[in-house]
C-alpha positions as CSV (number, residue, x, y, z in Angstrom):
1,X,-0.4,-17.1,25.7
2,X,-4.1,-16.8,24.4
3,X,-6.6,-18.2,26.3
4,X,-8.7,-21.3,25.3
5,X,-11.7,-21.0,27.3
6,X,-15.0,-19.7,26.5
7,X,-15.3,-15.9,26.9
8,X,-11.7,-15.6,29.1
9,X,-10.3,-12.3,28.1
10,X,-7.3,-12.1,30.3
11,X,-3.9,-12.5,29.5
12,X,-1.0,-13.5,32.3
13,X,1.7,-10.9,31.7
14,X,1.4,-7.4,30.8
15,X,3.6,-5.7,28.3
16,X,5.6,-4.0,31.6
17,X,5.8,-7.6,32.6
18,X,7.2,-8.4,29.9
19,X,9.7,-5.4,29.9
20,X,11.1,-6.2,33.4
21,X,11.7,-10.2,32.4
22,X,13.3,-9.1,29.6
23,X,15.4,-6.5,30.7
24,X,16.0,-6.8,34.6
25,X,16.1,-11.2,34.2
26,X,17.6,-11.1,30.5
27,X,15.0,-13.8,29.5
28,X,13.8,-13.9,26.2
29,X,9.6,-13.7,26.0
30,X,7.6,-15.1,23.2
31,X,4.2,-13.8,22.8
32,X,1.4,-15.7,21.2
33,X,0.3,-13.5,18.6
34,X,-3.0,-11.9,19.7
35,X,-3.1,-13.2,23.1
36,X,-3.3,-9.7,24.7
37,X,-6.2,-8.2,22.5
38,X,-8.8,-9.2,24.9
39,X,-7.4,-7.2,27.5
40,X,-6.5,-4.1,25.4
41,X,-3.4,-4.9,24.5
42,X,-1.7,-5.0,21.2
43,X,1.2,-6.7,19.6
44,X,3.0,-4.1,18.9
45,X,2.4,-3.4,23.1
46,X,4.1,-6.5,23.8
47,X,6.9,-5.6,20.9
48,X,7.9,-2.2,22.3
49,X,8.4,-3.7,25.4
50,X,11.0,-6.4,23.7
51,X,8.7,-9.3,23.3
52,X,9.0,-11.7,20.7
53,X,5.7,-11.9,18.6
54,X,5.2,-15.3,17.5
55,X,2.6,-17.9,16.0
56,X,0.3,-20.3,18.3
57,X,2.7,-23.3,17.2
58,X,5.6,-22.0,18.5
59,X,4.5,-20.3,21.3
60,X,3.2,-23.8,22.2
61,X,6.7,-25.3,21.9
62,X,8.3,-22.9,24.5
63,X,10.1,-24.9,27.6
64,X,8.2,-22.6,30.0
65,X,4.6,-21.4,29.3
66,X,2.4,-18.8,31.1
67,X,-1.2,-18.6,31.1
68,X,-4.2,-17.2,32.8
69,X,-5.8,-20.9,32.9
70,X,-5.1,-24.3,32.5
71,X,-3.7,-25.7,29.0
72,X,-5.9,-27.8,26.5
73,X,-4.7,-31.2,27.8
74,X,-3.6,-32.0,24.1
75,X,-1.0,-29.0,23.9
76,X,1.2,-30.6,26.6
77,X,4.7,-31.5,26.0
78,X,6.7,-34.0,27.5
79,X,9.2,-32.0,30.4
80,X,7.7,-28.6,29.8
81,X,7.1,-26.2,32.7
82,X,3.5,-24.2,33.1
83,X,2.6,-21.5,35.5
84,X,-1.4,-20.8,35.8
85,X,-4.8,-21.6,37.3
86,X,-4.5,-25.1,37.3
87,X,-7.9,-26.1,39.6
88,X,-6.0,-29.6,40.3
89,X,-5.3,-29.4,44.1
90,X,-9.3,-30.4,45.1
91,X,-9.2,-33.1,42.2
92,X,-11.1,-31.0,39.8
93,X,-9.3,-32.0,36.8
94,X,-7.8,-35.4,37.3
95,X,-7.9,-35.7,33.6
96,X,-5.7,-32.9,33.8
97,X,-3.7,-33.9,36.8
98,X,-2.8,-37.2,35.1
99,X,-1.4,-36.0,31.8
100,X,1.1,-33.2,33.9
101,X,2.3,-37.0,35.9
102,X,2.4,-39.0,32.4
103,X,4.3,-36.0,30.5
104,X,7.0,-35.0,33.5
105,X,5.5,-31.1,33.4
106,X,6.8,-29.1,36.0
107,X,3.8,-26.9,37.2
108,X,3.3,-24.0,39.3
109,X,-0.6,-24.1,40.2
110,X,-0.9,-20.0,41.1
111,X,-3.9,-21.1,43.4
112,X,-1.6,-23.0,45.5
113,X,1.2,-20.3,46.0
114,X,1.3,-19.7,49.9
115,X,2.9,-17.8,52.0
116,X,5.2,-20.2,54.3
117,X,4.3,-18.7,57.7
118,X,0.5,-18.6,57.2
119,X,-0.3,-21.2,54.9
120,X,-2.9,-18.3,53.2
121,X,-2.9,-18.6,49.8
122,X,-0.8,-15.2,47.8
123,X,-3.0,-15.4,44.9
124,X,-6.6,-15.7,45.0
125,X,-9.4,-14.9,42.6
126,X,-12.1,-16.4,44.5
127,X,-14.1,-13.3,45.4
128,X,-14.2,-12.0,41.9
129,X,-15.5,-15.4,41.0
130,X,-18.2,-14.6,43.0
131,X,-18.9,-11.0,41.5
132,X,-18.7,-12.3,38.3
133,X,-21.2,-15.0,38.9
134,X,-23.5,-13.4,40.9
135,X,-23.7,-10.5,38.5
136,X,-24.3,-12.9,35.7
137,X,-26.8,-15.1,37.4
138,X,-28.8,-12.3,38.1
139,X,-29.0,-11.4,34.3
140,X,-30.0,-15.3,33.4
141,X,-32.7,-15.0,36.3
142,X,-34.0,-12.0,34.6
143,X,-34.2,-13.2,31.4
144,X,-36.4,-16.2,32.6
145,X,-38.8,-13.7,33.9
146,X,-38.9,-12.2,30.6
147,X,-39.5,-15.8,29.0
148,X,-42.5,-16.4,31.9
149,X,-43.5,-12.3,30.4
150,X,-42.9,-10.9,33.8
151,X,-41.1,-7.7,34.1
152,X,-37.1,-8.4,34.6
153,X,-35.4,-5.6,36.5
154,X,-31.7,-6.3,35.0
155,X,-32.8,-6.1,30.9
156,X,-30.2,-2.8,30.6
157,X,-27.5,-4.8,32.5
158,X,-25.2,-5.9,30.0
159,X,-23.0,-9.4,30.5
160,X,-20.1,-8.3,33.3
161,X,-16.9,-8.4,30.4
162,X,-18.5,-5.8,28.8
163,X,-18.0,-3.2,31.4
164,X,-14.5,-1.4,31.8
165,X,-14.1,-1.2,35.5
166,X,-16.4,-3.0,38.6
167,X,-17.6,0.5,39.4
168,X,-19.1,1.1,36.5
169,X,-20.6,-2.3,36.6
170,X,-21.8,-1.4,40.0
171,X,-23.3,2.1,39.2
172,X,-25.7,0.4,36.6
173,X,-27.0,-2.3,39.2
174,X,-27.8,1.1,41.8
175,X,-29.5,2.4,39.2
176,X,-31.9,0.0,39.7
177,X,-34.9,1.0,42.2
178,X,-34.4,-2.2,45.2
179,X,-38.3,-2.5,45.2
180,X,-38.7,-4.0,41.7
181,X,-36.2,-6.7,42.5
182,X,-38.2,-9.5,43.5
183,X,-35.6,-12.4,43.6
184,X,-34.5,-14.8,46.3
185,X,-31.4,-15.2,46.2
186,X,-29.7,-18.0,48.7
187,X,-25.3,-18.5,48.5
188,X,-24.0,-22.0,49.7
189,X,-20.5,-21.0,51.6
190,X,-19.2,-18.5,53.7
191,X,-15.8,-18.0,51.7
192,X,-14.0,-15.4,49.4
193,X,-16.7,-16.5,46.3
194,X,-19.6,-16.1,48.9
195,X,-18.3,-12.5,50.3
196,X,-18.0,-11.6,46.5
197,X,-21.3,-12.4,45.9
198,X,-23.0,-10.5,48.5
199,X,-21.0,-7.3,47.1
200,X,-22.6,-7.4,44.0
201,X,-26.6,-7.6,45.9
202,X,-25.0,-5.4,48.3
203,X,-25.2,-2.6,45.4
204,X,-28.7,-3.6,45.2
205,X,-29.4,-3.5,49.4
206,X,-31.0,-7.1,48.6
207,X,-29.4,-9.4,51.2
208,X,-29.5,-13.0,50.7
209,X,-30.0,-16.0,53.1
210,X,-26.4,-17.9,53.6
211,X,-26.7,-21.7,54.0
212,X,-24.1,-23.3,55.7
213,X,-22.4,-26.8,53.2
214,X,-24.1,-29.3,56.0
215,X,-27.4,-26.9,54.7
216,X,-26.5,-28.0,51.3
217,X,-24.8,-31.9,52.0
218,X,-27.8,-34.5,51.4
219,X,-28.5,-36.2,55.0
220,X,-30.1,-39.7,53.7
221,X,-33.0,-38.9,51.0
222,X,-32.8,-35.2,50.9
223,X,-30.3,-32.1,52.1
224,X,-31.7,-29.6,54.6
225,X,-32.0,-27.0,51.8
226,X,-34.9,-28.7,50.5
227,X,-37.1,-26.9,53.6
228,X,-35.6,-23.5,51.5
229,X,-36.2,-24.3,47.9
230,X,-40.1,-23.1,47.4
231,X,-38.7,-19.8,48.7
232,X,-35.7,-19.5,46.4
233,X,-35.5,-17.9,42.9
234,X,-31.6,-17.7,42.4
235,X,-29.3,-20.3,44.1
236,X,-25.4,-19.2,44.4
237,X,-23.0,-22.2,44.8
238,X,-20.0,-21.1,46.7
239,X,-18.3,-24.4,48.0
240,X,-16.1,-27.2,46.4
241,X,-17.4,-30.3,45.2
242,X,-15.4,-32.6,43.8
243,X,-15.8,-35.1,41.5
244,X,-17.8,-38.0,42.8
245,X,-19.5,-36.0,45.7
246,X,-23.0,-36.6,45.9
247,X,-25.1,-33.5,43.7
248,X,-27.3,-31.7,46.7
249,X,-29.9,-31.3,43.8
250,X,-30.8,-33.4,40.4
251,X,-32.5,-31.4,37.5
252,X,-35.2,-33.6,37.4
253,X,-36.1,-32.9,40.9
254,X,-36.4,-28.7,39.6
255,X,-39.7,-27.7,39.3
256,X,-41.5,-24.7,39.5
């Protein structure tokens, strides 16, 4: 299926996908049409591999549906199954959560497929989260230097979708001489979106501080990371919240 969010490229099965449900499990595959352009591939891709090529109506009305990320709530069908990134599990989306109870849907969150023994999660795209987050905060940070007419170090780095493989991304940040990289950058968490994170200012040999969540968890008035703020430029947050936890910072209480 195409993706509905903002600037989400990917698409969850791959033409050979495609070619081994259809001719290894006999199952018949409807395509949305266009859904794999973002990702370089075409219709007629997902045709000569014996999908069905079909419009967003229909591909809506399938009994199973496939995506990279979670549904437009409104799309939902009474008894349908889904497969996808479903950020439900930490009450994320209870809007969400509710309307797969109320309409009987059957789904298969990918972010909570473990493996049995361990209990480790099979899928997990939190440290590319990370990469792609960090990488783009430190374009947004540059671009406030430019608004404050200060030189910003990351003007040739273009946004991270734009480059065809990490390493290319990566090349073009170690172009960058470390000693006209002024920012401070702090990460919240020690997890898979932190580590991913630190790769990216890894290219740059710019390490950051790492504050622990009780760092970040408000303690009465204020959180301990209020003793780090005047020495922070970029802030990286890298643990859940859920809805109704108390915000570690206002945007009121931002100034500079």
């Amino acid at each position: 299926m195409k993706e509905t969010k903002v600037k989400e490229t990917r698409v969850a099965l791959t033409p050979k996908s495609i070619e081994y449900l259809v001719e290894h499990e006999k199952h018949l595959v409807c395509v949305e049409t266009g859904a794999g352009l973002g990702s370089g591939f075409s219709d007629r891709d997902y045709q000569r591999h014996g999908a069905k090529i079909v419009p967003t109506e229909v591909a809506y009305d399938q009994p199973l549906l496939v995506r990279v990320k979670e549904p437009p709530i409104e799309t939902l069908q009474q008894g349908q199954t889904i497969m996808g990134y479903l950020h439900v599990e930490k009450g994320q989306n209870p809007e969400l959560l509710q309307a797969l109870i109320d309409k009987n849907v059957t789904a298969y969150a990918f972010e909570e497929i473990r493996d049995v023994q361990t209990g480790k999660r099979m899928v997990n795209l939190g440290f590319e989260a990370g990469v792609a987050g960090m990488f783009e905060g430190l374009r947004t940070y540059g671009k406030i230097r430019e608004k404050e007419r200060k030189e910003n170090p990351f003007k040739e780095i273009k946004p991270v979708q734009q480059y065809k493989t990490k390493e290319e991304a990566y090349e073009e940040l170690r172009n960058i001489n470390p000693h006209n990289i002024a920012a401070r950058v702090a990460i919240a968490g020690y997890g898979n979106v932190s580590k991913g994170a630190q790769e990216v200012l890894a290219q740059l040999s710019h390490p950051p501080l790492i504050l622990t969540r009780k760092e970040t968890t408000r303690n009465g008035s204020k959180p301990a990371i209020w003793s780090y703020l005047p020495n922070i430029d970029v802030l990286v947050n890298a643990v859940v919240w859920k809805p109704g936890d108390t915000r570690v910072l206002e945007k009121n209480e931002l100034t500079r």
